[in-house]
N, C-alpha and C positions, 0 to 999 in steps of 0.2 A: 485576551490572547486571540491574537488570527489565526486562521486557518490558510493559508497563501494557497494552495492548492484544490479548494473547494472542500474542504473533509468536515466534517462537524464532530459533532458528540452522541453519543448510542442516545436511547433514551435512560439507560440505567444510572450514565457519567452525570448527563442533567440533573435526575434527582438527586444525584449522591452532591453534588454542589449546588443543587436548593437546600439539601437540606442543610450542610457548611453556613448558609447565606441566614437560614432561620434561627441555627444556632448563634449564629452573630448578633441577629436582631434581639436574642433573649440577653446577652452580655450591654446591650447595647441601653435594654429598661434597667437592668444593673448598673448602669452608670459607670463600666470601666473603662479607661482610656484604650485607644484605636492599639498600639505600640502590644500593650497587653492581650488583648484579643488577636489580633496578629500571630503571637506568639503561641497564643494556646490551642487555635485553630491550623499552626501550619500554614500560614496563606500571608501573601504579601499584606507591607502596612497599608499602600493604595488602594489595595482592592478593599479594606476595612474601610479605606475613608469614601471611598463611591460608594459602597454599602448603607454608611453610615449619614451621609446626605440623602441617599435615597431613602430610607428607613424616616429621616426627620420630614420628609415632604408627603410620605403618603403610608409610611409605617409599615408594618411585615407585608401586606399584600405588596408593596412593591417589590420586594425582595425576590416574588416569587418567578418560576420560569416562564418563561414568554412561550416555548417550545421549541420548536425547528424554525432555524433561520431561512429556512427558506423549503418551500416544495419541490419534488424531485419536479424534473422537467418531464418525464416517462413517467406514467403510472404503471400498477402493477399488471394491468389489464394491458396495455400497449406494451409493456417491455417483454412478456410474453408472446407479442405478435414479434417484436423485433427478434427472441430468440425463435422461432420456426423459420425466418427470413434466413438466420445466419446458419440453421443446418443444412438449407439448401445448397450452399455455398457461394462463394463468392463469383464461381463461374456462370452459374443460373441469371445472377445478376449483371453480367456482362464482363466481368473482367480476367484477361487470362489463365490464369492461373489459382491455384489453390489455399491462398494465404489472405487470411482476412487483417487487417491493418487497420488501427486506431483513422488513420486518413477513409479507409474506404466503407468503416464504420462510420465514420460521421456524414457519409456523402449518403450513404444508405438511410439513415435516419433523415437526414435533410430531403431526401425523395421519398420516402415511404409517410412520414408524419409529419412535412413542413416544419418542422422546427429545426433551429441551429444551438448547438454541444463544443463547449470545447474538447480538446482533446483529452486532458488530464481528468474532464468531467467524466466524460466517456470511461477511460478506465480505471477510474473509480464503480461506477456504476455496474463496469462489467464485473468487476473485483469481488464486488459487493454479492452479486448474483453469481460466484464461484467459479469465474472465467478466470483463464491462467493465461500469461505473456507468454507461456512457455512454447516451442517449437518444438516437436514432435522428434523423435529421434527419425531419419529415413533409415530405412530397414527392407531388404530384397523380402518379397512375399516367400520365395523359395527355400529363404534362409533355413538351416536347420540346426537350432541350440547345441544341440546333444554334438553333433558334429564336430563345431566353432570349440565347445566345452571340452572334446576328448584333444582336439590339436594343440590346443594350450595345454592340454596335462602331458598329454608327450612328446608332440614334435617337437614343440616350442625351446624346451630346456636343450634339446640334441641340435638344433639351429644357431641357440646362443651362445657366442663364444662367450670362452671364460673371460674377466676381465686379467688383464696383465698387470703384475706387481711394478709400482714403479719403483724404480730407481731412485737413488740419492740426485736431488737435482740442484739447482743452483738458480735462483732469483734474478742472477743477471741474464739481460736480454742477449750477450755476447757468450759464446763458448767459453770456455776456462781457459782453454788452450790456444787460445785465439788473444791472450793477452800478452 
C-alpha cells in the first residue's frame, strides 16, 4: 500500500504487521496453500504470495521489517529550533502580518536549515508535533462574556420577532386569482 501523501506507519502498526507477516511464515513451514492463509490472516491473497516468494528466497528473516521508509528531514533537535522560530512570529521574520502559512513555513525552513519540504510534508510534520490548521477565532481584547452572555438571554428574544403562521398557500408560481 502507498502512502501518496508522505504518511507512513507508527512503529506499533509495523510490528503488529511483522508480526501478521511471521505468522505467515509459520503457515508457510505448514505447507498450507496461499488462498488459505489469506483467509485466516485477514490479508490479501497477494500480499500472501510476495510473502510467500520472499519467505522461499531468504526465509522468516526476510519477512521481517526493514523500519522507517525513510528519515524525517528535521530532526528532533532542529525541529525544536524551527518551533522557537515560529513563536517569534512570522513578522520577526519579515512578513507583514500575523499568519504563519504552510508556504511561508517552507521558505523559513529553506532559509533557516537549507533544506527543501513539501508542503503536505510540512503539515504533516507539523500535525505530528501537535500544531493545528486551525485560525484562531479574532475576538476585541475589550470583549466582555458576561455582557455578550446576559444580551442574548434578554434582549435578544424582545428583538426577535415572532415568526408568522403561514397561510394556506399554492405551488403555483401565478396567483389563483390571476387564472
Amino acid at each position: 500500500m502507498r502512502y501518496p501523501q508522505g504518511g507512513g506507519l507508527t512503529a506499533e502498526r509495523r510490528a503488529f504487521r511483522e508480526h501478521i507477516r511471521m505468522q505467515a511464515a509459520e503457515l508457510f513451514a505448514l505447507e498450507h496453500d496461499n488462498a488459505a492463509i489469506a483467509r485466516q490472516l485477514r490479508v490479501n491473497v497477494r500480499s500472501v504470495q510476495r510473502w510467500r516468494q520472499a519467505w522461499e528466497h531468504g526465509g522468516s528473516p526476510a519477512l521481517e521489517s526493514t523500519g522507517q521508509a525513510s528519515r524525517p528531514k528535521l530532526s528532533e533537535a532542529l525541529f525544536a529550533v524551527l518551533e522557537q522560530e515560529l513563536a517569534r512570529g512570522p513578522v520577526a521574520h519579515g512578513w507583514p502580518d500575523q499568519t504563519w502559512t504552510l508556504a511561508r513555513v517552507k521558505t523559513l525552513i529553506g532559509r533557516r536549515f537549507h533544506k527543501s519540504m513539501t508542503l503536505s510534508a510540512i503539515a504533516q510534520m507539523l500535525h505530528r508535533h501537535g500544531f493545528s490548521h486551525q485560525v484562531p477565532a479574532r475576538r476585541a481584547t475589550e470583549r466582555n462574556d458576561e455582557a455578550v452572555a446576559g444580551w442574548v438571554k434578554e434582549t435578544w428574544p424582545q428583538v426577535e420577532t415572532r415568526r408568522r403562521r403561514s397561510g394556506p398557500g399554492c405551488a403555483s408560481r401565478t396567483k389563483p386569482a390571476s387564472r
